[in-house]
C-alpha positions as CSV (number, residue, x, y, z in Angstrom):
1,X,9.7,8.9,14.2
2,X,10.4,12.2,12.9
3,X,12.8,11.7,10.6
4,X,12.0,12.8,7.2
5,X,14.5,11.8,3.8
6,X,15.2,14.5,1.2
7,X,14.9,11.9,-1.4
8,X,11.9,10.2,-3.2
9,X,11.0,7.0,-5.6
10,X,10.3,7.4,-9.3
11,X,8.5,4.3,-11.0
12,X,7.0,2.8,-13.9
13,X,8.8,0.6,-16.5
14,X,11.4,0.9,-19.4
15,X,9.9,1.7,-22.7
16,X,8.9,-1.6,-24.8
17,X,11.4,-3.5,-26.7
18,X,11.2,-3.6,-30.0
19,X,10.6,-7.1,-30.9
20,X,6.6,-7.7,-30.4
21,X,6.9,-10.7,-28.1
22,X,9.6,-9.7,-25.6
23,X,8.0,-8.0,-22.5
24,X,9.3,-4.8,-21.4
25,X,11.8,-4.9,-18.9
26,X,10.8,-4.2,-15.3
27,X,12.6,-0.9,-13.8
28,X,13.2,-1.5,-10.0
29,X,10.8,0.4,-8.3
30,X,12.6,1.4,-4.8
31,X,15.8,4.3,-4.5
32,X,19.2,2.2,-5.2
33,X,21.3,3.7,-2.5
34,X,18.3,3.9,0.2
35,X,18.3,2.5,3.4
36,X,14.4,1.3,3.5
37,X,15.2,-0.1,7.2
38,X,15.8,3.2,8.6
39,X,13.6,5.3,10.4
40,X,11.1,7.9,8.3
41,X,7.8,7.9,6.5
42,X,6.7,5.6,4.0
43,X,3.2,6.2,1.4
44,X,2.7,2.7,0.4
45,X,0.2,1.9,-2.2
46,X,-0.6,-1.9,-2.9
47,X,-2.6,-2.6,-5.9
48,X,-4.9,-5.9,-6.5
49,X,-3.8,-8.3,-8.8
50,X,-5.2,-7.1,-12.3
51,X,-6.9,-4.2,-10.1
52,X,-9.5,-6.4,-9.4
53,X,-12.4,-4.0,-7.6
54,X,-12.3,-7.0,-4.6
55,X,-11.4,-4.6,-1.4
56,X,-14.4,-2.2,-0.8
57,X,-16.9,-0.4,-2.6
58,X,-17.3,3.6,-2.8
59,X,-20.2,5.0,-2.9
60,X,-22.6,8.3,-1.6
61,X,-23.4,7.6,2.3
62,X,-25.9,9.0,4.5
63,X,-25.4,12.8,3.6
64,X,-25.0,13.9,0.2
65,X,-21.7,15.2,0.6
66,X,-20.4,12.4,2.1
67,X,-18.8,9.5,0.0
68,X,-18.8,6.0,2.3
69,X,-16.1,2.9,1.7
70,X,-17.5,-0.1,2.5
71,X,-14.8,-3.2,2.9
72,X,-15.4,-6.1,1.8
73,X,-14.1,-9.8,3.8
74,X,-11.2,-9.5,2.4
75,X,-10.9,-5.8,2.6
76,X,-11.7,-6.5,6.2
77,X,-9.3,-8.7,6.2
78,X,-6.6,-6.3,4.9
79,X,-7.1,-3.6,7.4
80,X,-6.6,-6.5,10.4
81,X,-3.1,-7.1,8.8
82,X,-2.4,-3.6,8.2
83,X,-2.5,-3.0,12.0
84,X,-1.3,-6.6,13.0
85,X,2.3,-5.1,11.5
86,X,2.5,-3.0,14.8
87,X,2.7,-6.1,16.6
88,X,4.6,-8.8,15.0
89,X,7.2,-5.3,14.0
90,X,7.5,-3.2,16.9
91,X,9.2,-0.3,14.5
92,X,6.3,-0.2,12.6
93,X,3.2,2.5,12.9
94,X,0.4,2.4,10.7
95,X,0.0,6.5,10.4
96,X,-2.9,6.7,8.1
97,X,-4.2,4.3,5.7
98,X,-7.2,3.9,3.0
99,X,-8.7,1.0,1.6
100,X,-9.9,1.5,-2.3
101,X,-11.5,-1.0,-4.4
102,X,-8.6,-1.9,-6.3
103,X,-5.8,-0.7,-4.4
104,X,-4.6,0.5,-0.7
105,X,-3.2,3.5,0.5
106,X,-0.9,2.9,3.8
107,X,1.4,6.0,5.4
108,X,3.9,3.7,7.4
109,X,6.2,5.6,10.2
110,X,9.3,3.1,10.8
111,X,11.6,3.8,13.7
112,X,14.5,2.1,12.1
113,X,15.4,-0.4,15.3
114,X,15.5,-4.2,15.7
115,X,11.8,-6.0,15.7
116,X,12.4,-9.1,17.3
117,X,12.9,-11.8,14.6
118,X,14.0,-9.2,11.7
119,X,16.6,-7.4,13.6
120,X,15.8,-4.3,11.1
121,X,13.2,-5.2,9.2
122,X,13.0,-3.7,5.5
123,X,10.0,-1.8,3.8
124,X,10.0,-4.1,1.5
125,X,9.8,-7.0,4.2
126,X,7.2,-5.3,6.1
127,X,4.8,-5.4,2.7
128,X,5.8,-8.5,1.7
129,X,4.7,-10.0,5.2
130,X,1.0,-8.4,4.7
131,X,0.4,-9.1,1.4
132,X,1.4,-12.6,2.3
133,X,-0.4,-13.4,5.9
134,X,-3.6,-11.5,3.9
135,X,-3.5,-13.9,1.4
136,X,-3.4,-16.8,3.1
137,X,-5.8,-16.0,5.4
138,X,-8.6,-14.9,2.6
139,X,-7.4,-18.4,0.9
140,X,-7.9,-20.3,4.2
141,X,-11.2,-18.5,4.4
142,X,-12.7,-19.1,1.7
143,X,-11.0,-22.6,1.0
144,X,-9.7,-21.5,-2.3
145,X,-5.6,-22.6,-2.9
146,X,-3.3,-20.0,-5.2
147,X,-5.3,-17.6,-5.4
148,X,-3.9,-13.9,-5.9
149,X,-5.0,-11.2,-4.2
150,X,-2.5,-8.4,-4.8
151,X,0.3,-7.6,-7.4
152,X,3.9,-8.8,-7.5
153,X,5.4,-5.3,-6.2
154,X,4.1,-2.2,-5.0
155,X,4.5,1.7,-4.9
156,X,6.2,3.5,-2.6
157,X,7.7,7.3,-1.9
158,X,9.5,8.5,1.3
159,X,7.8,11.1,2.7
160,X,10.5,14.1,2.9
161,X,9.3,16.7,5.3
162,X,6.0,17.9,7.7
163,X,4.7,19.6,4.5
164,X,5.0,16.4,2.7
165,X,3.6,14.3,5.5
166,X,0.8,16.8,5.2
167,X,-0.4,16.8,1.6
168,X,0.2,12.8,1.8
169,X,-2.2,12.4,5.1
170,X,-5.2,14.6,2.8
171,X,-4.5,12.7,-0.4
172,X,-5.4,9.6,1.2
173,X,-7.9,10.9,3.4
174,X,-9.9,12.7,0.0
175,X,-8.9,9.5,-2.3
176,X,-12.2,7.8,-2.3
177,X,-13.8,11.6,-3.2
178,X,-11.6,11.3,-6.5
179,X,-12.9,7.7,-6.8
180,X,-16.5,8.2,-6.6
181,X,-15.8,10.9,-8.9
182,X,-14.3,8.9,-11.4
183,X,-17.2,6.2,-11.8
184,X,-19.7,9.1,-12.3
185,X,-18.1,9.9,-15.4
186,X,-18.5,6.2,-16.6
């Protein structure tokens, strides 16, 4: 799984329209000519529905340098499916991940073969299959029905090179640092 894309994903949505009560329109998130099956680096980030602070919690641990991420159930919950992906897809790797309040940062390595089932299983497919088995799971849980735990989509970029791969693997690693930092400015 060293295969590394020179291209990545822009995001975001079209500017509003002009009448007041016509939504803007959606822009599709993922590269239009990409191959999301093939092999190569993903940086995933899945965002709770209304980023709803219902993952972990950040705060200052032990030492006073150190910031500490405590998961909730259903943060808990999260990181079991997160790694449950290597098994049901055997092209899947769960590189480096990191589980926020409101949102979660995976790095997923894909080899780009057949995974049983799925004989090439998408990025997309791989995401939609956690978000959904997390769901449910949290719903069976805590006998609640409909309940949404994450937004419709999510973000992604390919992860081009080592130097990439690098400065991807320490933004997740320092993201809770930028969090804690963030709520002392509240």
């Amino acid at each position: 799984m060293d295969k590394f894309d020179e291209r990545s994903v822009g995001r975001g949505l079209a500017p509003a329209a002009s009448a007041p009560n016509v939504l803007p329109k959606r822009k599709h998130p993922r590269l239009k000519h990409y191959d999301y099956a093939q092999g190569g680096y993903y940086h995933v980030v899945i965002s709770t529905k209304n980023n709803q602070p219902i993952l972990s919690t950040v705060g200052r641990g032990y030492a006073s340098t150190a910031v500490e991420v405590t998961l909730t159930d259903i943060g808990q919950e999260c990181k079991e499916q997160l790694f449950a992906l290597e098994t049901r897809y055997s092209t899947v790797k769960i590189d480096q991940y990191m589980i926020m309040p409101t949102h979660i940062h995976v790095m997923i390595a894909m080899d780009g073969g057949t995974a049983g089932a799925s004989p090439r299983p998408t990025l997309s497919q791989v995401i939609g299959t956690f978000k959904s088995l997390t769901t449910r799971i949290c719903n069976q849980k805590d006998n609640v029905q409909g309940r949404v735990i994450f937004q419709t989509s999510f973000y992604d970029t390919v992860i081009r090179n080592h130097q990439d791969y690098l400065a991807t693997w320490q933004y997740i690693q320092t993201n809770p640092y930028g969090w804690e930092q963030q709520e002392e400015l509240k």
